[in-house]
TORVODO-646788 format. One record per residue: chain; x, y, z of N, C-alpha, C in turn. Coordinates in Angstrom, 1 decimal. Example, Ala and Ser with C-alpha at 12.3 -4.5 7.8 and 13.67 -1.06 7.14 Angstrom:
BEGIN
KOLNU unit n.east n.north   n.up ca.east ca.north  ca.up c.east c.north   c.up
KOLNU    A   13.2    -5.7    7.8    12.3     -4.5    7.8   13.2    -3.3    7.8
KOLNU    A   12.8    -2.2    7.1    13.7     -1.1    7.1   12.9     0.0    7.9
END
This chain:
BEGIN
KOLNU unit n.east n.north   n.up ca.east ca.north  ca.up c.east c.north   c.up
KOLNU    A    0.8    -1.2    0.0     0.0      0.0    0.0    0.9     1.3    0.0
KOLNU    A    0.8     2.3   -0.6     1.0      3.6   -0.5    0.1     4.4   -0.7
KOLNU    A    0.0     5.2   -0.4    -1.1      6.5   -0.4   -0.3     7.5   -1.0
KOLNU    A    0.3     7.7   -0.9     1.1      9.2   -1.9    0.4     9.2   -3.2
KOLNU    A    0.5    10.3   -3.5    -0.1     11.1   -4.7    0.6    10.6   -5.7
KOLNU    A   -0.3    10.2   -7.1     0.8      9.8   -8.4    0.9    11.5   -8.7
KOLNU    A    2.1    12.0   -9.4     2.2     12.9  -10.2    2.3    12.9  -11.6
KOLNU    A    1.9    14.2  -12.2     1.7     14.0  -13.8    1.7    15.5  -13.9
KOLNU    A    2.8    15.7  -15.2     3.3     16.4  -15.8    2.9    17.4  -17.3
KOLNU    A    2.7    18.5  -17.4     2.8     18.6  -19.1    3.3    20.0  -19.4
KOLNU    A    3.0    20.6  -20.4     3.4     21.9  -21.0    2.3    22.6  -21.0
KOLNU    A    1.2    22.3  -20.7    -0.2     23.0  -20.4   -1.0    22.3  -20.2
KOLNU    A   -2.3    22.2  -20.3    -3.6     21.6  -19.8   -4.2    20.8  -20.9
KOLNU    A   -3.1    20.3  -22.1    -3.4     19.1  -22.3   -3.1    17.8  -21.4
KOLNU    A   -2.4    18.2  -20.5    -2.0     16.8  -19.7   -3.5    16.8  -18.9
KOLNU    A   -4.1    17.2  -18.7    -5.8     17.1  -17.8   -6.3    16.4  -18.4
KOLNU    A   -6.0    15.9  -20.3    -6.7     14.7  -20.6   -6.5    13.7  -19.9
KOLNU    A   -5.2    13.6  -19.5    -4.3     12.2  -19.1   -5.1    12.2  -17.7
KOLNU    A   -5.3    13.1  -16.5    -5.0     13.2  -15.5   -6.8    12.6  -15.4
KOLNU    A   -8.2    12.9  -16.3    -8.9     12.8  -16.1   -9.2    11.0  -16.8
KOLNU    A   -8.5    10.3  -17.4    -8.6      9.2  -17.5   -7.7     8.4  -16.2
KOLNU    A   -7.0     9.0  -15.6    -6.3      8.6  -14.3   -7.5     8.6  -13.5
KOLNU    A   -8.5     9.6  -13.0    -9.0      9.6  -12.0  -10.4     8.2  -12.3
KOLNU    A  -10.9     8.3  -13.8   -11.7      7.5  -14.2  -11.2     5.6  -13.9
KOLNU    A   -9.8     5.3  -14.1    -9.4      4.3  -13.9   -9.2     4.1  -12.5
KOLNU    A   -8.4     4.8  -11.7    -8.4      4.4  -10.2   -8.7     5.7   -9.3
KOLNU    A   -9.8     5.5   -9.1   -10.2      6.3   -8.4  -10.3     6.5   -6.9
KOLNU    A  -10.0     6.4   -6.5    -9.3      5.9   -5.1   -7.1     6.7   -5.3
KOLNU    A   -7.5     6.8   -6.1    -5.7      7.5   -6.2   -5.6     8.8   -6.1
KOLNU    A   -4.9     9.5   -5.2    -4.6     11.0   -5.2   -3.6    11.5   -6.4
KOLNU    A   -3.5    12.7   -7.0    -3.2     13.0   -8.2   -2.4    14.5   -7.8
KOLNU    A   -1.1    14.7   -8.3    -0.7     16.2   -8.2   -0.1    16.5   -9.8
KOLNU    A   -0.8    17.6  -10.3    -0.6     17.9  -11.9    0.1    19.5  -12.0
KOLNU    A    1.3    19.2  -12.8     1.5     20.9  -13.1    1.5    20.7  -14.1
KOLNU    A    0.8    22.3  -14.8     1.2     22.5  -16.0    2.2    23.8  -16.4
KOLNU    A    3.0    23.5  -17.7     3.8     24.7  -17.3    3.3    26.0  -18.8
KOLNU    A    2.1    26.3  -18.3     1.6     27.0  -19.3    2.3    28.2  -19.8
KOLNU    A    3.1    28.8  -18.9     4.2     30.4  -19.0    5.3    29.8  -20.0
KOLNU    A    5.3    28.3  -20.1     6.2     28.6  -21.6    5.6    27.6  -23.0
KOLNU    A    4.3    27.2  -22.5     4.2     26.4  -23.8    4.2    27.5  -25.4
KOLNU    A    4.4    27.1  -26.0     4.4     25.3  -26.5    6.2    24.8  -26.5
KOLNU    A    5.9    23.5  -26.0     7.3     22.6  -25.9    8.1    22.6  -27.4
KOLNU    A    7.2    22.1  -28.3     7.5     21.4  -29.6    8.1    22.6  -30.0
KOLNU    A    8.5    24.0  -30.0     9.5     24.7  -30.9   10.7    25.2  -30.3
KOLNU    A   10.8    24.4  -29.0    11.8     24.5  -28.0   13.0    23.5  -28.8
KOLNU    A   14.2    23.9  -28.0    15.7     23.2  -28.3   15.4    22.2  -27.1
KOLNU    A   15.8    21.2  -26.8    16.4     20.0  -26.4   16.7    20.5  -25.4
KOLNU    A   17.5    21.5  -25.4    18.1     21.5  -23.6   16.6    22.3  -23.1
KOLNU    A   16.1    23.5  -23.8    15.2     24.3  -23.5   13.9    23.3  -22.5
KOLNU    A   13.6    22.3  -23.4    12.4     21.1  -23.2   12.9    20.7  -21.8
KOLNU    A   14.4    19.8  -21.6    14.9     19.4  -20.6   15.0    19.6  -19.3
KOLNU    A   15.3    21.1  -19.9    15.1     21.9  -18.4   14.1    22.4  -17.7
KOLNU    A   13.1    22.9  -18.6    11.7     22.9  -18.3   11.1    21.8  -17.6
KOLNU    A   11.4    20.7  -18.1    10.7     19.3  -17.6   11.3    19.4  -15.8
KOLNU    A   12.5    19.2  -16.1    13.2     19.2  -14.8   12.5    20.0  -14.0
KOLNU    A   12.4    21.2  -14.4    11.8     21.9  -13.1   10.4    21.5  -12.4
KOLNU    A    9.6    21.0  -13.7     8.3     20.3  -13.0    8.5    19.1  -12.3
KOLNU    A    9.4    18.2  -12.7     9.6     17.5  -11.8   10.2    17.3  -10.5
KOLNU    A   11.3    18.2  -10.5    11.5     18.9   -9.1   10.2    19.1   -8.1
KOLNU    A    9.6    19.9   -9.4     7.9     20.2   -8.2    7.2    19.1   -7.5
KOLNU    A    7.1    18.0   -8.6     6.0     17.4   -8.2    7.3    16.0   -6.9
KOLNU    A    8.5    16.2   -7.2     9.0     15.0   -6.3    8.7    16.1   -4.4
KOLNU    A    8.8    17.7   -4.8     8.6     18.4   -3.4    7.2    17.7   -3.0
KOLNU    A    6.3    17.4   -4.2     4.7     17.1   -3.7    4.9    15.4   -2.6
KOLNU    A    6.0    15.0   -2.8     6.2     13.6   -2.2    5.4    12.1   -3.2
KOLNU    A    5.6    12.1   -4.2     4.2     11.6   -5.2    5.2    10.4   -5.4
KOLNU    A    4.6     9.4   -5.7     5.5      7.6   -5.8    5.4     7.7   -7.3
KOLNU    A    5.0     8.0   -8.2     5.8      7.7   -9.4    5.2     9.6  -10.4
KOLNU    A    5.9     9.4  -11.5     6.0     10.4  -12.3    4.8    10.3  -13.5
KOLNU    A    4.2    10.8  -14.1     3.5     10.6  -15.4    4.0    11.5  -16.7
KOLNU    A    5.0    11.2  -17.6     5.1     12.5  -18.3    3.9    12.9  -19.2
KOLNU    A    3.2    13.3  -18.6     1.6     13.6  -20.0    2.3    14.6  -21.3
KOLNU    A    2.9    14.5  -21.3     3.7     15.2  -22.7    4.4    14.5  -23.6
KOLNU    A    3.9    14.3  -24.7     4.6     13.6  -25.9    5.9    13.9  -26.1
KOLNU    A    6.4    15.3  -26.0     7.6     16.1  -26.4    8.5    15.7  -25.1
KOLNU    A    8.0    16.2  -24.1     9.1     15.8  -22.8    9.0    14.7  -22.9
KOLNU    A    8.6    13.6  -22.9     8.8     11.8  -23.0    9.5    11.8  -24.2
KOLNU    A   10.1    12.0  -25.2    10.4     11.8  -26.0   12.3    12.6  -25.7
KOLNU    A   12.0    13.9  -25.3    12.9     14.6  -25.2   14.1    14.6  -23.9
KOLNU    A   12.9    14.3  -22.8    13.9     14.8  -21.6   13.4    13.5  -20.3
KOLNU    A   12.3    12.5  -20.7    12.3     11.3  -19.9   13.5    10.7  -19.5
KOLNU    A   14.1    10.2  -20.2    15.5      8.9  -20.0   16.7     9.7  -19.4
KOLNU    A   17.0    11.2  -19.5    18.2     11.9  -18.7   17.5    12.0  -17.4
KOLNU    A   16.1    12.7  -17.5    15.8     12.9  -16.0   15.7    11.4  -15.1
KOLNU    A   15.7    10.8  -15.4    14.8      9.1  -14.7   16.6     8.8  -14.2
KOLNU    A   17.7     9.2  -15.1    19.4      8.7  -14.1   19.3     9.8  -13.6
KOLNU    A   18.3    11.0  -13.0    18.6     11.6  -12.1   17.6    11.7  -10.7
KOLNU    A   16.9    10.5  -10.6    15.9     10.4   -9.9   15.9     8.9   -9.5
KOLNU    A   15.2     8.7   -8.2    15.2      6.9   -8.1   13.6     7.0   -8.4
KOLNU    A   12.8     7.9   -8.7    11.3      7.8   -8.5   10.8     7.4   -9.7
KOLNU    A   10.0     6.4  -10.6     9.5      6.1  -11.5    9.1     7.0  -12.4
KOLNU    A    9.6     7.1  -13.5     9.0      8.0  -14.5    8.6     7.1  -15.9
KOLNU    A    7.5     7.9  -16.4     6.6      6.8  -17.1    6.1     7.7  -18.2
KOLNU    A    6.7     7.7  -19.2     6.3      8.1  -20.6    4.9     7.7  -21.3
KOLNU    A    4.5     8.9  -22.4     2.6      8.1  -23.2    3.3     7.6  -24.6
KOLNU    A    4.9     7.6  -25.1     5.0      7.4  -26.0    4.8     5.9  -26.4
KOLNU    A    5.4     5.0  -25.7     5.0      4.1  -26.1    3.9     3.4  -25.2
KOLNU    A    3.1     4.1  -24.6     1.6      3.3  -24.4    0.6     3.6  -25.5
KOLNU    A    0.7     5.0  -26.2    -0.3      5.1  -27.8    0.5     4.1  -28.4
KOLNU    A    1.9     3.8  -29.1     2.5      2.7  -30.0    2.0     1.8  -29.4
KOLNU    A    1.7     1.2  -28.7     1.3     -0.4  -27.7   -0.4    -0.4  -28.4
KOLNU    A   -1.1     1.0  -28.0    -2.5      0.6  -28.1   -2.9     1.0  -29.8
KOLNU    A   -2.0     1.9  -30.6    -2.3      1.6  -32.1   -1.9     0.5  -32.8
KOLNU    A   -0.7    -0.2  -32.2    -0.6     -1.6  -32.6   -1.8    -2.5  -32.4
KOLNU    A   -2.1    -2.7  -31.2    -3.3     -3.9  -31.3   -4.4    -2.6  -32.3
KOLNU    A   -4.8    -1.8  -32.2    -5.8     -1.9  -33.5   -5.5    -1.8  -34.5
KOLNU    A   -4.7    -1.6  -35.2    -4.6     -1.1  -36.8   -4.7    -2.8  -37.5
KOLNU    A   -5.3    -2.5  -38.5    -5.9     -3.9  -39.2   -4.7    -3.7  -40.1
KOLNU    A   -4.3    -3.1  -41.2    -3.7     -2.9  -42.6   -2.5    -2.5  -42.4
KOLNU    A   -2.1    -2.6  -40.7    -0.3     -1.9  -40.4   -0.3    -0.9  -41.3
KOLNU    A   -1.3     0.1  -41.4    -0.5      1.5  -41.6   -0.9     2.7  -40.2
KOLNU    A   -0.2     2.9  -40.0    -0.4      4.0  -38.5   -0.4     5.0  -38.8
KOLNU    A   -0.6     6.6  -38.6    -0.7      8.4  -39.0   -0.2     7.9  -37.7
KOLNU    A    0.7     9.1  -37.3     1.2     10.2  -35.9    0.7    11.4  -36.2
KOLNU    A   -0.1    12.0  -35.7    -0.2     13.7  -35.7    0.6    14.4  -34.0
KOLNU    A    1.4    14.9  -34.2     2.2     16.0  -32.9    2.5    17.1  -33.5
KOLNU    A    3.8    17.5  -32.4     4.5     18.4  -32.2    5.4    18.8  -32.7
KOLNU    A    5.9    19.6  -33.9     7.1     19.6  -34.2    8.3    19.1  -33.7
KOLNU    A    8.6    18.9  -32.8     9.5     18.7  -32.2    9.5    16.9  -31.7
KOLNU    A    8.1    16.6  -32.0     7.7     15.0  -31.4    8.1    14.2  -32.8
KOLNU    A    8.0    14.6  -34.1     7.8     14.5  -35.5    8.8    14.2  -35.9
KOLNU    A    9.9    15.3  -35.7    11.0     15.5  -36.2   12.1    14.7  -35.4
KOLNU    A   12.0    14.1  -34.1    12.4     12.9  -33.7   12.1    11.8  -34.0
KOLNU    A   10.6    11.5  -34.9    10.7     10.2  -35.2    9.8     9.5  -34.1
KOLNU    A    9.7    10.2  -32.8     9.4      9.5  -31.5    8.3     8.3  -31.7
KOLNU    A    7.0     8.3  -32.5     6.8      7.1  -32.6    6.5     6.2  -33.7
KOLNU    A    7.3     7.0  -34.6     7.8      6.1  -35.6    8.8     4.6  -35.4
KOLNU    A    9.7     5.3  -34.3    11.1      4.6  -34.0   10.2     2.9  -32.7
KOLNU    A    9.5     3.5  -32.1     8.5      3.3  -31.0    8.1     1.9  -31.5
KOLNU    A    7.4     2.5  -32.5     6.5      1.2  -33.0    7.0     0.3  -34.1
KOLNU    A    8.2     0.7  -35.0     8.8     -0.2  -35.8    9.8    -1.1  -34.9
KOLNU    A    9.7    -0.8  -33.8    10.8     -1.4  -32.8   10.1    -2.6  -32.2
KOLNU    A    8.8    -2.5  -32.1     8.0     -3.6  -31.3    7.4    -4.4  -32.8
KOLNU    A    6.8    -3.6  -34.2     6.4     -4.5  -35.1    7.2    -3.6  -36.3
KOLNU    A    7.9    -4.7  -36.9     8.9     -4.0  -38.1    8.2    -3.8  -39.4
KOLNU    A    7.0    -4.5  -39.6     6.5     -4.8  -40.7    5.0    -3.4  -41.0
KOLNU    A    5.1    -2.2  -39.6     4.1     -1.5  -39.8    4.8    -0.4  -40.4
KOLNU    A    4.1     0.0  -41.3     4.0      1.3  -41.9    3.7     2.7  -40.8
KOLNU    A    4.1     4.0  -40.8     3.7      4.9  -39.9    4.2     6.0  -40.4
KOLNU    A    3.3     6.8  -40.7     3.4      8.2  -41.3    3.0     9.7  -40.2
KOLNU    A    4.5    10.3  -40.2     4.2     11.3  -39.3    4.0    12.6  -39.7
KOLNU    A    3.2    13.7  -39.1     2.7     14.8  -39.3    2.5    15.6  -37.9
KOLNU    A    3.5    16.8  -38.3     3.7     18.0  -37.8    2.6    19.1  -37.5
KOLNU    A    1.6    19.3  -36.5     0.5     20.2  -36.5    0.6    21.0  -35.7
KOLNU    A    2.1    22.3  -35.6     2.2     23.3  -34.9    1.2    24.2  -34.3
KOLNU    A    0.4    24.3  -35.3    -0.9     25.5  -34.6   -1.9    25.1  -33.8
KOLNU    A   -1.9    24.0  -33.5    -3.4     23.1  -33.2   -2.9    23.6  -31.3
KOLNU    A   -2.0    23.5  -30.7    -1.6     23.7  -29.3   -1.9    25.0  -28.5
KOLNU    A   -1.6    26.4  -29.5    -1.8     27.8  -29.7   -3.3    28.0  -29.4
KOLNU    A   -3.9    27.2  -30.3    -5.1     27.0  -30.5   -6.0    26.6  -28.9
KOLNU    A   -5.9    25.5  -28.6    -6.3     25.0  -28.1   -6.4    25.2  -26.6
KOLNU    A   -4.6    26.0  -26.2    -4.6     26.9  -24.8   -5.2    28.0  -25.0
KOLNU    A   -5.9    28.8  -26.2    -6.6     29.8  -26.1   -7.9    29.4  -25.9
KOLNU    A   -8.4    28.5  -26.0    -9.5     28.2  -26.2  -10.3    28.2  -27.3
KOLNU    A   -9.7    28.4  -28.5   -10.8     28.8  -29.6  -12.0    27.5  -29.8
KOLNU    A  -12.6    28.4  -30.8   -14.2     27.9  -30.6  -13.8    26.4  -31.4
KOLNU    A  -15.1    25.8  -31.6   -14.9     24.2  -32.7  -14.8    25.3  -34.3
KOLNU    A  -15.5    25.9  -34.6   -15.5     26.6  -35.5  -14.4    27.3  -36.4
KOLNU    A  -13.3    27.7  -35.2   -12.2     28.2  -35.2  -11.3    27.2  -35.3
KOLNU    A  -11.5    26.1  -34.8   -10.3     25.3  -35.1  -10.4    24.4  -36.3
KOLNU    A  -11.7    23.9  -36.8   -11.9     22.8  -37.8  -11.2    22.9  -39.0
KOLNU    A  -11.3    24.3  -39.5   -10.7     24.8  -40.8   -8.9    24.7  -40.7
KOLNU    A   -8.7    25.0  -39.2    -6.7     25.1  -39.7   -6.8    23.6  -39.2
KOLNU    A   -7.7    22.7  -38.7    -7.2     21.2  -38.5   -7.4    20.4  -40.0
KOLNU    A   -8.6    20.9  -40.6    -9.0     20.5  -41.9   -7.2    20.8  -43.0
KOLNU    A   -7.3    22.2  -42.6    -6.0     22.0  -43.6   -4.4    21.1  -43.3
KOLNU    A   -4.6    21.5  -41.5    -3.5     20.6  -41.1   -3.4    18.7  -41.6
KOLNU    A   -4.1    18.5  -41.5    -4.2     17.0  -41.7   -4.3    17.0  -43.7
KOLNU    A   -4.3    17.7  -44.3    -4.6     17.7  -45.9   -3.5    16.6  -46.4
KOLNU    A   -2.4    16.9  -45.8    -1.1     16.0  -46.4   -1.2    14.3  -46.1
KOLNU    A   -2.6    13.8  -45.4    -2.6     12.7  -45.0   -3.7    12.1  -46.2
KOLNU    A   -4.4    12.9  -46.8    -5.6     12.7  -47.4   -5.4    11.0  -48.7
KOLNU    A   -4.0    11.3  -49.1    -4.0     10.2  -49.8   -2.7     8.9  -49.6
KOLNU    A   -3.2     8.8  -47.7    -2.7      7.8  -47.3   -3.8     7.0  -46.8
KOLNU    A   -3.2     5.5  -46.5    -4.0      4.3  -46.7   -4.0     3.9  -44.9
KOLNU    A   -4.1     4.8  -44.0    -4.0      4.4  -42.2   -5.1     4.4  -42.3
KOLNU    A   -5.2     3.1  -41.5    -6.8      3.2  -40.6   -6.9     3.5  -39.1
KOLNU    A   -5.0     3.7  -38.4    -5.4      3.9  -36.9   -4.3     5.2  -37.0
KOLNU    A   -4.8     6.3  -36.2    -3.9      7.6  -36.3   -4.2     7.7  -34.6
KOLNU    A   -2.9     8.3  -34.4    -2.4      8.4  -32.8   -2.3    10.3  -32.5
KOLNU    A   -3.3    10.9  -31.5    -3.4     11.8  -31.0   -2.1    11.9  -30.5
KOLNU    A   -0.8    11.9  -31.0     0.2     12.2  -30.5    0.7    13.4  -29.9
KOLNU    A    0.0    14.3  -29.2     0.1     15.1  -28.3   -1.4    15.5  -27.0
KOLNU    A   -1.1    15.5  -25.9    -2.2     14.9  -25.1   -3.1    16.4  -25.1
KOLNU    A   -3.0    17.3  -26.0    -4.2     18.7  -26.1   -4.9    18.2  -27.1
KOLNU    A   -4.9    17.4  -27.7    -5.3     16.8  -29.2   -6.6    15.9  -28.7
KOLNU    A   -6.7    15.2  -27.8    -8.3     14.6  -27.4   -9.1    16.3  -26.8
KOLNU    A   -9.3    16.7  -26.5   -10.1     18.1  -26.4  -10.5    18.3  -27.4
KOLNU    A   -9.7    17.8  -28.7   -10.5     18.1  -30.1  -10.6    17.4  -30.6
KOLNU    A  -10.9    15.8  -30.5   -10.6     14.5  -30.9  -11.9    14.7  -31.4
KOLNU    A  -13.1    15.3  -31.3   -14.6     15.6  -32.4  -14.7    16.2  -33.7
KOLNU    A  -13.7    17.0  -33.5   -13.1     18.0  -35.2  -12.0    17.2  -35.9
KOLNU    A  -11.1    16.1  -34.9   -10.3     14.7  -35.6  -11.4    14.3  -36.4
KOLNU    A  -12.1    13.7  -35.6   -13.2     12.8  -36.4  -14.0    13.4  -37.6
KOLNU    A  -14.2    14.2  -37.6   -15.0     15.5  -38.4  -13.7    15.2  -39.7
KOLNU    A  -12.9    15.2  -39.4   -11.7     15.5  -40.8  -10.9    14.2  -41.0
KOLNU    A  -11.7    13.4  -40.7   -11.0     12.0  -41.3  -11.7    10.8  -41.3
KOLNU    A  -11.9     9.7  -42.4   -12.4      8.8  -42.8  -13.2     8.0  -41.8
KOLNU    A  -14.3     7.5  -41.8   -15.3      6.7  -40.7  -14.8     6.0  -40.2
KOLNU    A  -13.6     4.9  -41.0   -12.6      4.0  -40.9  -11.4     3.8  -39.9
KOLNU    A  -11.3     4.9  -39.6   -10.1      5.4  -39.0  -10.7     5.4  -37.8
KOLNU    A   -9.4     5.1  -36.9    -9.6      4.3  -35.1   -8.5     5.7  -34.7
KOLNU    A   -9.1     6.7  -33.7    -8.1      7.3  -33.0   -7.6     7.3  -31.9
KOLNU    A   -6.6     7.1  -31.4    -6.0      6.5  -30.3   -5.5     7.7  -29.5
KOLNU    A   -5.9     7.7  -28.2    -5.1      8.4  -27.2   -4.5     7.8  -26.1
KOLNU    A   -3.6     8.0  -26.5    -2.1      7.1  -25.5   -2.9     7.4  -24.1
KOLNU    A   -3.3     8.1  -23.3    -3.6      8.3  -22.0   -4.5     7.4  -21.6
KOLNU    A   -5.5     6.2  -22.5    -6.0      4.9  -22.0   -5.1     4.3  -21.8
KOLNU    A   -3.6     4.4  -22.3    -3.1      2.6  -22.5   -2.1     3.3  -21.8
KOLNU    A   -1.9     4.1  -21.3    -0.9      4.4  -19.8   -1.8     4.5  -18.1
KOLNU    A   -3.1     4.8  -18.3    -4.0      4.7  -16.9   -3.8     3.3  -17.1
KOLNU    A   -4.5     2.7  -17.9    -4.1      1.3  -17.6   -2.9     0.7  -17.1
KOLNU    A   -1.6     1.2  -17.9    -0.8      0.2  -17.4   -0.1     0.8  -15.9
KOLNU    A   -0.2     1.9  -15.7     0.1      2.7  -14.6   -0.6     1.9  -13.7
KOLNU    A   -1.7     1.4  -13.4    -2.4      0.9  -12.2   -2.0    -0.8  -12.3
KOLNU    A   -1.8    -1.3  -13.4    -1.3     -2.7  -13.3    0.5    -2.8  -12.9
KOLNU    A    0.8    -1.7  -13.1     2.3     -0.9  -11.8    2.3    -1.5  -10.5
KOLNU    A    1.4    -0.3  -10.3     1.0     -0.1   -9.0    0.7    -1.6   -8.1
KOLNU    A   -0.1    -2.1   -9.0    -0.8     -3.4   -8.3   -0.1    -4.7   -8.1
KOLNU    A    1.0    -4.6   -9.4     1.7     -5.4   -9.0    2.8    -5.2   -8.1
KOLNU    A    3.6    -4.0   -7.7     4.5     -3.3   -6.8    3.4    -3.7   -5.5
KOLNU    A    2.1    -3.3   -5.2     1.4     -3.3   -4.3    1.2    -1.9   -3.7
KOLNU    A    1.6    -1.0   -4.8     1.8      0.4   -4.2    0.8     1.2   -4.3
KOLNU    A   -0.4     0.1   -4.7    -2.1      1.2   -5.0   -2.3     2.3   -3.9
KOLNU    A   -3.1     2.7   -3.2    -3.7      3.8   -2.3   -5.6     2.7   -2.1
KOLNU    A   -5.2     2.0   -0.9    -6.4      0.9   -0.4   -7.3     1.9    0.7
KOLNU    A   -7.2     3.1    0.6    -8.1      3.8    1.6   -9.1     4.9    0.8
KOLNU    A  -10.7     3.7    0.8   -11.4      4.0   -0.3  -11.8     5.7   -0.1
KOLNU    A  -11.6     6.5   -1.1   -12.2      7.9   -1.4  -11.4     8.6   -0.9
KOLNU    A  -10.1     8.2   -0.8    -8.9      9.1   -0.2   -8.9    10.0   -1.6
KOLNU    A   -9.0    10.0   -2.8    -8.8     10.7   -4.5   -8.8    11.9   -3.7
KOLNU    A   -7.3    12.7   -3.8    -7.5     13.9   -4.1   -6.8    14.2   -5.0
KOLNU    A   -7.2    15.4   -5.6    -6.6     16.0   -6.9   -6.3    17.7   -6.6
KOLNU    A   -4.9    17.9   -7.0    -4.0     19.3   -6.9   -3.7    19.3   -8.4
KOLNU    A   -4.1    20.7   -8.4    -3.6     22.0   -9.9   -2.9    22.6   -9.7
KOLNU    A   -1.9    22.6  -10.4    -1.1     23.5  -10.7   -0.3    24.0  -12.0
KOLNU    A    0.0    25.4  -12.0     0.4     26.3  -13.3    1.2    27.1  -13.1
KOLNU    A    2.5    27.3  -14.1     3.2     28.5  -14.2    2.5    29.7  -14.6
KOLNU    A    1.6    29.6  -15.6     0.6     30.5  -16.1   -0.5    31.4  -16.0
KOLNU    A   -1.4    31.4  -16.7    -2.6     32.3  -16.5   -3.7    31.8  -15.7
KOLNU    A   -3.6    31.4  -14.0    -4.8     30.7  -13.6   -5.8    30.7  -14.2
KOLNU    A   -6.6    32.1  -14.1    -8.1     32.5  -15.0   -8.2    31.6  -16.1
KOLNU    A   -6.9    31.4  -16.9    -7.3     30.9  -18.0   -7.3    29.0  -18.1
KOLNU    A   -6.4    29.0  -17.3    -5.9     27.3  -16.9   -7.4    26.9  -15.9
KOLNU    A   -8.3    27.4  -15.6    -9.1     27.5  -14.3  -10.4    26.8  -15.6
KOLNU    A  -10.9    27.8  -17.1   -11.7     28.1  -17.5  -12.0    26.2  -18.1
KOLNU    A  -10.3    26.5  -18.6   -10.2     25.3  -19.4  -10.2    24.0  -18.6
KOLNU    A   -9.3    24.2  -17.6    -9.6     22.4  -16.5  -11.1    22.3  -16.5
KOLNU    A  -12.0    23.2  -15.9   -13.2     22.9  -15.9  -13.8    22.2  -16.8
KOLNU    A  -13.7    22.6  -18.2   -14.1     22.1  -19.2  -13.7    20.9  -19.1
KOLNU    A  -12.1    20.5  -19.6   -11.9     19.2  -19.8  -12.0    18.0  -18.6
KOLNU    A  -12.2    18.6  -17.4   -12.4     17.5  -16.3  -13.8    17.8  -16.4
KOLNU    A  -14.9    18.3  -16.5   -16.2     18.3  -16.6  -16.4    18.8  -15.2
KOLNU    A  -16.1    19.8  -14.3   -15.3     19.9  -13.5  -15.5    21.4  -12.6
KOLNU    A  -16.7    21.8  -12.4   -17.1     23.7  -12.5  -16.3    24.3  -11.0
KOLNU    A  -15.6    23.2  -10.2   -14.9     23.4   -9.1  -13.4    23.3   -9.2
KOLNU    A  -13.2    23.2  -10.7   -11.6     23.0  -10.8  -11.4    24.6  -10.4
KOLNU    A   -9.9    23.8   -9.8    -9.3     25.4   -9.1   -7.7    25.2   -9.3
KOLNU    A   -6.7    25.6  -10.0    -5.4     25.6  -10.3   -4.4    26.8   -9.2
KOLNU    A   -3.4    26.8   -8.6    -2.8     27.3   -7.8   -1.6    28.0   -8.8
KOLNU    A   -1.1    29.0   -8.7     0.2     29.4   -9.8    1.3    29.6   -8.7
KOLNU    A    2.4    28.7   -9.8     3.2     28.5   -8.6    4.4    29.2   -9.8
END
């Protein structure tokens, strides 16, 4: 048994997708989340820039005393997970390869889409991911800078369909039937995904197939949280509370979210 708080990580308040399929799976688990909204977006950052950023949220969340790490960010898991983890004994747990895990078992025709981050893309991150586990899949990546900009502002569905419609154009005459939300602000708009691509097409958000395996962690270590309705949940932001406040609510369904700026 442990009761300490899992922690989970991102670059803004797309990690609240992650954080609110955490509370859905074990709910009985306390949760401590920063986001570091004062410098997103990650994806046009350098490498050390990402690294160091990450670091400093993790510093935060090991002060929170939390038993393992969650990186809800495609770009930091990709970028700055494996240096920080030789600098910590605390568990840190990437979504890269829990979307590769969960678009492999669906895709029927081994062809897979990535849509992220510039920065997630241009590594390859789950290109390299999933030809490493099945050599024989196909996987086409795509770069969707504006959709992040977008998305911490809040724009309407209206406002975003048209620059997603154009973002995704370069996919139009490929043959995937499973495309991976590879950046965790991308399910918030996973209804304008669907809106702009084939009926056929299966979309995946890595943040099922990491709640999942995060609690089969736990359960095997024995380090769940056995004290029923203990669930607490902490916000936090380098950023614009007001604004980080408007949107948690929304994506946790949530009219009491309340974020702290630290």
């Amino acid at each position: 048994m442990d009761n300490r708080p899992i922690g989970l990580l991102d670059s803004g308040v797309g990690g609240l997708t992650v954080v609110k399929k955490f509370i859905a799976q074990m709910p009985n688990e306390a949760t401590v989340f920063i986001g570091d909204n004062a410098h997103i977006p990650y994806g046009d950052k350098t490498k050390d820039e990402i690294t160091e950023l990450t670091r400093q949220s993790v510093e935060f969340l090991l002060s929170k005393n939390v038993k393992l790490i969650i990186f809800a960010c495609n770009t930091a898991t990709k970028v700055a997970l494996d240096s920080i983890q030789n600098e910590t004994n605390t568990k840190l747990i990437g979504v890269i390869k829990s979307g590769s895990i969960a678009a492999i078992r669906a895709t029927k025709n081994k062809h897979i889409a990535v849509v992220g981050t510039q920065m997630t893309a241009s590594l390859h991150a789950y290109k390299k991911e999933i030809t490493a586990l099945d050599p024989a899949i196909e996987v086409t990546e795509l770069a969707a800078p504006k959709l992040v900009p977008l998305i911490e502002n809040n724009a309407t569905p209206a406002d975003i369909l048209p620059v997603l419609t154009e973002t995704l154009e370069p996919l139009q005459k490929k043959s995937f039937d499973t495309l991976i939300l590879g950046c965790t602000h991308y399910p918030i708009i996973q209804k304008q995904f669907a809106q702009c691509l084939p009926n056929n097409v299966q979309l995946i958000n890595p943040a099922d197939e990491i709640a999942r395996y995060t609690e089969e962690l736990l359960q095997t270590k024995g380090a769940t949280c056995e004290r029923p309705n203990l669930g607490k949940h902490e916000y936090f932001t380098t950023g614009d509370v007001k604004k980080v406040n408007k949107l948690g609510a929304q994506i946790l369904a949530d009219p009491n979210f309340n974020a702290i700026q630290v």
